[in-house]
Backbone bond lengths (Angstrom), bond angles and torsions (degrees), N, CA, C in turn:
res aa  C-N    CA-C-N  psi(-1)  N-CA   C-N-CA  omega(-1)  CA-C   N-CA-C  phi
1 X - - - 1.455 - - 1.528 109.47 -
2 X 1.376 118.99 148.63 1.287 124.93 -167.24 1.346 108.81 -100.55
3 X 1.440 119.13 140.45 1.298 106.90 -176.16 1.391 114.60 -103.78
4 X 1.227 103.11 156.32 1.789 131.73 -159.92 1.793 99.23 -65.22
5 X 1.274 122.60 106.50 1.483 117.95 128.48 1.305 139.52 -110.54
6 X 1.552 109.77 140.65 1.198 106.11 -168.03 2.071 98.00 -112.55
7 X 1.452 106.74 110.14 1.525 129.75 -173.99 1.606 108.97 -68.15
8 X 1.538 108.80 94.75 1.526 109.54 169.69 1.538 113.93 -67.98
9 X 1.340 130.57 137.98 1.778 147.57 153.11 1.266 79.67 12.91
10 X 1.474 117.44 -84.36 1.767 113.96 -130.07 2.045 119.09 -72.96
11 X 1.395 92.88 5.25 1.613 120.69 172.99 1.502 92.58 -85.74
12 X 1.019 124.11 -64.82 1.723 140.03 178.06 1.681 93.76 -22.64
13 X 1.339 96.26 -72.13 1.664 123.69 -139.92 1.847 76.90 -75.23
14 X 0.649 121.13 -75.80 1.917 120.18 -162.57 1.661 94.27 -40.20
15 X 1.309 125.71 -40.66 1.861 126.20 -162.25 1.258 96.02 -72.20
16 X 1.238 128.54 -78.88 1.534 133.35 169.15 1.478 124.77 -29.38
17 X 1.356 115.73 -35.34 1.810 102.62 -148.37 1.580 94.76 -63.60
18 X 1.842 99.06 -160.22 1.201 105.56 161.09 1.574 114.48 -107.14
19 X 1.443 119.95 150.91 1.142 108.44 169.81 1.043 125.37 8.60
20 X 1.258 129.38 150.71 1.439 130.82 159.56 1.378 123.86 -93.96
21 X 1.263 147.13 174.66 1.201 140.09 156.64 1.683 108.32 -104.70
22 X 1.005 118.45 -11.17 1.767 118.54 -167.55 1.508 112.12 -113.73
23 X 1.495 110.59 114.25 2.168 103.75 -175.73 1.183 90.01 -12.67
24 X 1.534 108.63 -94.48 1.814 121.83 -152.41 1.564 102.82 -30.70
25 X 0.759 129.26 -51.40 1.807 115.88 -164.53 1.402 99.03 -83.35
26 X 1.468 112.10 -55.11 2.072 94.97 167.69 1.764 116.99 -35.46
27 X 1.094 108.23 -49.42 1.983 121.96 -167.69 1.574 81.14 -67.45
28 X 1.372 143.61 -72.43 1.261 117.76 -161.77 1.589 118.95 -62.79
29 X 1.596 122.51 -37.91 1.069 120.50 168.92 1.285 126.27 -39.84
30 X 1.424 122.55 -49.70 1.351 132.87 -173.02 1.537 106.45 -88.85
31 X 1.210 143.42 -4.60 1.214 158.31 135.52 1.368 121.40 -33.36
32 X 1.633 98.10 -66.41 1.904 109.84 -178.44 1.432 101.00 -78.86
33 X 1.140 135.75 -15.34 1.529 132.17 -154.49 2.020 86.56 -96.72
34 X 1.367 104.30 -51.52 1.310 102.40 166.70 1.485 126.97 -57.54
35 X 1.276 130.21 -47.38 1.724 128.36 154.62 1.047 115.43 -40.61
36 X 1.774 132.73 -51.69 1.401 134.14 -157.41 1.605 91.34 -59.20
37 X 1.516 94.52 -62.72 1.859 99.29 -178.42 1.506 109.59 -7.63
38 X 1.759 110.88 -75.38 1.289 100.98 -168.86 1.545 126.92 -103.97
39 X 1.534 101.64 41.22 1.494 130.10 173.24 1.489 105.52 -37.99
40 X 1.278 119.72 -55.17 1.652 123.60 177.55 1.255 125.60 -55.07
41 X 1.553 108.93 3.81 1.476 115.38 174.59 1.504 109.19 -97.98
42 X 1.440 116.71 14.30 1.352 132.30 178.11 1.469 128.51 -144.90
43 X 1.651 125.67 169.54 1.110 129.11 -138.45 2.096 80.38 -110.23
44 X 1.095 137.83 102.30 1.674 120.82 -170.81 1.418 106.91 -90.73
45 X 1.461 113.36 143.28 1.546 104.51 157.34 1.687 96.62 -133.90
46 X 1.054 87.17 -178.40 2.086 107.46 154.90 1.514 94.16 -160.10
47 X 1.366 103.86 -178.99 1.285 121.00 -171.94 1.806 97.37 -105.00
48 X 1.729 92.33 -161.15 1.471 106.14 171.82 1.087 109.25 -86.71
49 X 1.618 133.90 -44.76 1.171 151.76 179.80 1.441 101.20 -44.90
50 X 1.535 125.59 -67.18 1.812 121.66 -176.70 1.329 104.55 -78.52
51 X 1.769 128.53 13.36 1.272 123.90 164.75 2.099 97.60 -83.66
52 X 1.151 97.48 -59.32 1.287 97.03 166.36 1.533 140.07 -58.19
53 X 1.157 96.73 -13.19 1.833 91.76 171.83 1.439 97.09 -90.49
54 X 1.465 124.21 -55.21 1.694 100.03 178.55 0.816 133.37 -96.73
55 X 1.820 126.61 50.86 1.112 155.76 148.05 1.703 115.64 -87.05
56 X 1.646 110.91 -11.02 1.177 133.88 -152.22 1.984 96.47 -103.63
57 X 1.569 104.66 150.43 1.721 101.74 170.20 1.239 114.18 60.15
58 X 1.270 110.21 -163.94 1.545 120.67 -162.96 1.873 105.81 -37.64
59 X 1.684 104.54 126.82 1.240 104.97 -165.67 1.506 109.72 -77.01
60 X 1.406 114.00 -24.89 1.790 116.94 176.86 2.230 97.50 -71.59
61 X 0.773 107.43 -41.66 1.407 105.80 -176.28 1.427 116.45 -70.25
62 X 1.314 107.56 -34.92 1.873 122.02 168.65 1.623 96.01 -42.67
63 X 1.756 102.19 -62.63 1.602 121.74 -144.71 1.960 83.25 -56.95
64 X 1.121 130.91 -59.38 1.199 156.59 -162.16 1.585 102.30 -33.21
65 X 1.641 98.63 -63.33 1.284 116.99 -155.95 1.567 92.42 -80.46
66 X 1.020 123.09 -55.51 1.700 125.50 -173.87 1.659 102.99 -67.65
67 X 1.310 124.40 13.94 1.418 123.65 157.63 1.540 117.46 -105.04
68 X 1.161 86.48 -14.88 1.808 99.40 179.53 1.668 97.26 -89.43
69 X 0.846 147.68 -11.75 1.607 154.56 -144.44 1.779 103.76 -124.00
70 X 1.324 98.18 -21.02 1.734 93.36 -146.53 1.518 99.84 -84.54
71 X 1.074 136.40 122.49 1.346 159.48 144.30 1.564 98.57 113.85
72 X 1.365 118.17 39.15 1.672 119.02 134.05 1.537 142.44 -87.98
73 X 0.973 128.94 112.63 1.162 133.27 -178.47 1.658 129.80 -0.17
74 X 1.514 123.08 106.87 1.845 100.93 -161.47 1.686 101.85 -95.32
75 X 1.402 116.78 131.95 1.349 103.48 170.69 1.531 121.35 -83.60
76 X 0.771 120.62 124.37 1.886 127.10 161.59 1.453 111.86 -33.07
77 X 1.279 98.64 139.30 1.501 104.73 -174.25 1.697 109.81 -114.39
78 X 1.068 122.53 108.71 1.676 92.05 -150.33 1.771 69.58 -121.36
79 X 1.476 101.92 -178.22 1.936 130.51 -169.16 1.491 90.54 -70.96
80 X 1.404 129.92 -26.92 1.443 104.34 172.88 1.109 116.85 -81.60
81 X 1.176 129.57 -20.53 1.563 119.71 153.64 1.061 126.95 -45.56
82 X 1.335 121.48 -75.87 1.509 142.05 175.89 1.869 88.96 -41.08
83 X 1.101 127.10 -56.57 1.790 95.72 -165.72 1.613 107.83 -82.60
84 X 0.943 124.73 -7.28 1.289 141.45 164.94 2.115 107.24 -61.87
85 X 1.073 107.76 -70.88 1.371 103.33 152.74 1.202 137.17 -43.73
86 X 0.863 131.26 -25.59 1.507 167.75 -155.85 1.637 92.08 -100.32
87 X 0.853 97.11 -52.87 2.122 90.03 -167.92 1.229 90.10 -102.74
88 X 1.265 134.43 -12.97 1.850 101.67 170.98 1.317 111.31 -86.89
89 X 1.951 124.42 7.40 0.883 111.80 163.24 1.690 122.96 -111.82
90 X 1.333 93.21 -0.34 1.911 107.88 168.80 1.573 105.85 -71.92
91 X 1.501 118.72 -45.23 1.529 131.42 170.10 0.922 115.94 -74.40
92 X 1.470 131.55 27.59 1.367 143.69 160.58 1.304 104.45 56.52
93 X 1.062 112.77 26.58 2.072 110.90 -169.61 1.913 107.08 -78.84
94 X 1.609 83.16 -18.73 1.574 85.47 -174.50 1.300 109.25 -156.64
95 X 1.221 132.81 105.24 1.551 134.42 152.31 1.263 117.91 25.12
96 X 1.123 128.62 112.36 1.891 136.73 171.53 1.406 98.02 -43.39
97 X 1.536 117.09 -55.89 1.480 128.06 -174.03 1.567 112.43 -47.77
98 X 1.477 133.17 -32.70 0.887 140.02 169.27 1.273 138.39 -111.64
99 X 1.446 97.47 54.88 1.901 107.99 169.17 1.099 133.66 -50.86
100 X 2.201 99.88 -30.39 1.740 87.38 -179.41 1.899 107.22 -83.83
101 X 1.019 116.78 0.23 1.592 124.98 -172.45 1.465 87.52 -88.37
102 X 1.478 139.71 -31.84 1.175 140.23 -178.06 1.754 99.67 -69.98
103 X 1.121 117.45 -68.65 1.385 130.80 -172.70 1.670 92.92 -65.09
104 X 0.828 138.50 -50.30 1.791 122.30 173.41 1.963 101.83 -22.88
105 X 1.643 95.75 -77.55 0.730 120.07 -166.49 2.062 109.21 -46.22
106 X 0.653 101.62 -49.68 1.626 123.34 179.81 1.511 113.06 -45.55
107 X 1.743 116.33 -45.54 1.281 155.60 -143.22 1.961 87.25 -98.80
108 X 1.438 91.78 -57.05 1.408 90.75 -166.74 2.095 110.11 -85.80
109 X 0.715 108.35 -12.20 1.588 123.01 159.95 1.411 131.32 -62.32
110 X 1.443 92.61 -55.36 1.522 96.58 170.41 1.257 142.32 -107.09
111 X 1.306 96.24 12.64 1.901 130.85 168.83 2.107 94.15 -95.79
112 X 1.001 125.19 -10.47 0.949 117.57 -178.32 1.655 131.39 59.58
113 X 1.355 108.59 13.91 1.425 122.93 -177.98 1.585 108.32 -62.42
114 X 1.960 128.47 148.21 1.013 109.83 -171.90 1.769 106.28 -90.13
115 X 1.071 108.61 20.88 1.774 93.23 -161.25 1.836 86.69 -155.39
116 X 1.511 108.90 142.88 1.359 123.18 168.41 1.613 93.20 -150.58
117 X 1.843 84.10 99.94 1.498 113.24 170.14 1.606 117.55 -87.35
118 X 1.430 110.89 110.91 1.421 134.31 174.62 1.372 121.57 -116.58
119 X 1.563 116.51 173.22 1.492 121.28 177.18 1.566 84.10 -132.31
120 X 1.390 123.94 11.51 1.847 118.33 -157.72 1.534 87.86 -89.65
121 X 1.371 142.36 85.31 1.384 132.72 165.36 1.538 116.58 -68.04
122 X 1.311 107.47 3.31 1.699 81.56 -172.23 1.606 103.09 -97.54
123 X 1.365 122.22 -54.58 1.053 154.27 172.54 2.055 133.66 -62.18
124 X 1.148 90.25 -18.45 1.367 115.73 -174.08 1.798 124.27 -128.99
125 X 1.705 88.90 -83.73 1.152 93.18 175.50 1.785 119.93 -85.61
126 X 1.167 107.21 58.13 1.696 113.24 -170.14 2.015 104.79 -131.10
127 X 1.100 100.45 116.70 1.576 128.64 -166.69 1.799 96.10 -43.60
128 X 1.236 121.68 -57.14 1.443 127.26 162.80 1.063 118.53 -9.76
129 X 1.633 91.96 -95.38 1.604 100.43 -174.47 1.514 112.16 -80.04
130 X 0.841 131.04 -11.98 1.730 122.53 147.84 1.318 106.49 -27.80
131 X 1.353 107.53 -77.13 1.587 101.40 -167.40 1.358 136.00 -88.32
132 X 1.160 95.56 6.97 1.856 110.50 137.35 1.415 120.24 -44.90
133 X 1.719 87.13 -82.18 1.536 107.08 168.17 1.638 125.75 -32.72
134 X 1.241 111.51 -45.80 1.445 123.06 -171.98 1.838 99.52 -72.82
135 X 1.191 108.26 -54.41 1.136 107.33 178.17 1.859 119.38 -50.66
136 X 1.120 96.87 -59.52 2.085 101.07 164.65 1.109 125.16 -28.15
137 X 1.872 94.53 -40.79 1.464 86.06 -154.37 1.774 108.42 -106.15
138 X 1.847 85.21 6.41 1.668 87.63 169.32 1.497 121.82 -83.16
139 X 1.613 110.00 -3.06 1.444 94.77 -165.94 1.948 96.16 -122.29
140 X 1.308 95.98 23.36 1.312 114.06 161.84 1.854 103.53 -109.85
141 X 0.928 124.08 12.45 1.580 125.00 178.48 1.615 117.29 58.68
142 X 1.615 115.79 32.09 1.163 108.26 -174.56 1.875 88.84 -133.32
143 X 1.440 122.79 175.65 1.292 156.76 -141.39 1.251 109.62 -131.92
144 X 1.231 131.02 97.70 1.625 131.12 151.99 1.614 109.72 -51.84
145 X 1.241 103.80 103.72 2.041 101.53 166.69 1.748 101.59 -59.24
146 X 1.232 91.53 149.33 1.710 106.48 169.75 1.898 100.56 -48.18
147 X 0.951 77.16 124.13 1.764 97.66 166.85 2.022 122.05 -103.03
148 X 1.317 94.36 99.37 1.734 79.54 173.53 1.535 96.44 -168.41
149 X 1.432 107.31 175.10 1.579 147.46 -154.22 1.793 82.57 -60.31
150 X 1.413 104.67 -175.65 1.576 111.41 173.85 1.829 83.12 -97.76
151 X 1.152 143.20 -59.29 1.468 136.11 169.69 0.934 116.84 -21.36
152 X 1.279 144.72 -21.48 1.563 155.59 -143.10 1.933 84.71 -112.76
153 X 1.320 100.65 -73.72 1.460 115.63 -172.62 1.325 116.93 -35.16
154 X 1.773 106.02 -49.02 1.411 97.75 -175.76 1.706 107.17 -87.91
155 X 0.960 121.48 20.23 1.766 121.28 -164.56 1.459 126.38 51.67
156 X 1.655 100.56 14.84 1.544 104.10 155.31 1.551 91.23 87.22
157 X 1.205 124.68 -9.21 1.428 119.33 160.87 1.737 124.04 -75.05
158 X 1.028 130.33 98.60 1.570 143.48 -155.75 1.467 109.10 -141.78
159 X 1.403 111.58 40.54 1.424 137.66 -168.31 1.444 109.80 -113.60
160 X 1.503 110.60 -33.67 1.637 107.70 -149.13 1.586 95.23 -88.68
């Protein structure tokens, strides 16, 4: 059985863009472009929410990103999410400013997927508030999926 990822925006946004001009954004580009490769070794979703962010802004980059998206799995976003998001940002677990990084997170929890693949380090993929988060959401009887980079996924091997 294949295991579940659920692909946040900023995976989107690194596969699509153009080139970068800066290492760091080249190193992630060529990173996700290397994961996507072996994308078929997994179960993909996104939600409605990362249907809508790169549906969002520059309209050639929208077109881009919603071609990279198109015939993956959409998850439902239902009110237990949203209040679920909602309290990891009343419990200060996460920034008011960042509800939809809250609701990522929320989306990918209670869909039960094992992996929520990001490039979002501050907000998401950041060891900290993970284990905040992890902790919350243990004594609510639910499971933080592994959270990490597409580098993470492949074990940083981008050789073969």
């Amino acid at each position: 059985m294949k295991r579940k990822v659920y692909i946040e925006t900023s995976v989107i946004s690194y596969l699509t863009a153009r080139p970068s001009k800066t290492i760091l954004g080249a190193a992630h580009q060529q990173l996700t472009q290397s994961w996507w490769e072996k994308r078929f070794e997994y179960d993909l979703f996104v939600s409605q929410s990362v249907w809508q962010e790169c549906a969002a802004g520059n309209p050639d980059a929208a077109t881009r990103r919603l071609a990279a998206i198109e015939g993956l799995d959409l998850l439902v976003i239902t009110e237990e999410m949203i209040a679920l998001a909602e309290a990891l940002i009343s419990q200060r677990l996460i920034p008011a400013k960042a509800i939809e990084d809250a609701l990522h997170i929320a989306i990918a929890t209670l869909h039960h997927v094992d992996f929520l693949l990001t490039w979002n380090c501050r907000h998401i993929a950041n060891p900290v508030i993970q284990e905040g988060i992890a902790e919350y959401l243990e004594k609510q009887g639910l499971f933080l999926p592994v959270i990490c980079t597409p580098e993470e996924l492949t074990g940083g091997n981008n050789d073969e």
